[in-house]
C-alpha positions as CSV (number, residue, x, y, z in Angstrom):
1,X,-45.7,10.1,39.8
2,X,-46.7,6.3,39.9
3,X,-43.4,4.2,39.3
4,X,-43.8,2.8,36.3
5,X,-43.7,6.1,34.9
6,X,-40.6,7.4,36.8
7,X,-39.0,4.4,35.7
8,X,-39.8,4.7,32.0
9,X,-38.6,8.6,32.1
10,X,-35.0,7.3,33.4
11,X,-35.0,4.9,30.8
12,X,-36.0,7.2,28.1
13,X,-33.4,9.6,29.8
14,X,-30.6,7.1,29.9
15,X,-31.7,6.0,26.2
16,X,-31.6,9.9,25.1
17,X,-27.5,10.0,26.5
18,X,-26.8,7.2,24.7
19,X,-28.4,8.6,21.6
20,X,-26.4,11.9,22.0
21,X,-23.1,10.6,22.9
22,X,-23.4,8.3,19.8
23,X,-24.1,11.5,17.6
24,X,-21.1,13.5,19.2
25,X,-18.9,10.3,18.4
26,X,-20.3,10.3,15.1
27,X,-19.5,14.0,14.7
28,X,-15.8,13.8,16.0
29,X,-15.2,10.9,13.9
30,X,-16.5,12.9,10.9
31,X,-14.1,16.0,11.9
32,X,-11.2,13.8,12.4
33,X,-11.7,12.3,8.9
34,X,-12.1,15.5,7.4
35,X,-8.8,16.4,9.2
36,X,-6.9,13.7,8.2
37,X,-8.2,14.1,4.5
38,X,-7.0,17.6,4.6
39,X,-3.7,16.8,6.3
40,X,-3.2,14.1,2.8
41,X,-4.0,17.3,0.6
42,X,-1.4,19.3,2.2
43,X,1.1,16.6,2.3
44,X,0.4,15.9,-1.9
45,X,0.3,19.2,-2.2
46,X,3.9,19.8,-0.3
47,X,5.4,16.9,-2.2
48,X,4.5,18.2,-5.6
49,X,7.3,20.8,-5.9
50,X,9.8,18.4,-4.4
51,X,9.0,16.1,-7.3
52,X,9.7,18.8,-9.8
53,X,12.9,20.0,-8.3
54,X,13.5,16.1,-8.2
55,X,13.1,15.6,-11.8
56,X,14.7,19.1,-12.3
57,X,18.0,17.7,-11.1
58,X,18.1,14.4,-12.9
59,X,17.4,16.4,-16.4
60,X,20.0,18.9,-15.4
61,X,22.4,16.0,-14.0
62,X,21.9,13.8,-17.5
63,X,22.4,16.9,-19.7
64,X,26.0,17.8,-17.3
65,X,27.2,13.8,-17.9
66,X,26.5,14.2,-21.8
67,X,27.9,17.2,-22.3
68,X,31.7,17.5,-24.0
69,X,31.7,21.5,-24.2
70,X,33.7,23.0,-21.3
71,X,31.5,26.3,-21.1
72,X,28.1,23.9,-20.6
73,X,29.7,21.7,-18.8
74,X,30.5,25.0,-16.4
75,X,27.0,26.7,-16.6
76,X,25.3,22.9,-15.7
77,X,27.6,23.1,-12.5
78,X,26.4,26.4,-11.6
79,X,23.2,25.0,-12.0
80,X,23.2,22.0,-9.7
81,X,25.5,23.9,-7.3
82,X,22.7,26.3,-7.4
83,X,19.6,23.7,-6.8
84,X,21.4,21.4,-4.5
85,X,22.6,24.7,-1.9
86,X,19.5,26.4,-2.7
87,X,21.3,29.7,-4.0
């Protein structure tokens, strides 16, 4: 093979790597974005019924403070007792 040519096949071979590598980086960057999006769903997702049980214990907390009756105040008790020691 004359050497021009060999030369210009290691070029175009070197050229090709560099091609590929750049579409596998693209690739794993895609995944890892994917991943990370996925990961922020989950995490939302997770922190929804935190939020409720949040909110749950402020309304419950505001309706104990209010209260004058001795039997609510008692069953409001039970309640936080119950959804701050998870019973």
């Amino acid at each position: 093979m004359p050497r021009h040519l060999s030369h210009q096949s290691t070029a175009w071979s070197v050229l090709e790597n560099c091609a590929e590598r750049r579409r596998d980086e693209a690739s794993q960057a895609l995944e890892a974005h994917g991943s990370v999006k996925k990961m922020v769903r989950r995490s939302e997702k997770s922190a929804e019924p935190d939020k409720r049980k949040q909110l749950e214990f402020f309304e419950l907390a505001a309706r104990f403070r209010e209260t004058t009756d001795a039997e609510e105040i008692t069953r409001l008790g039970n309640e936080l007792g119950r959804l701050i020691f998870h019973d």
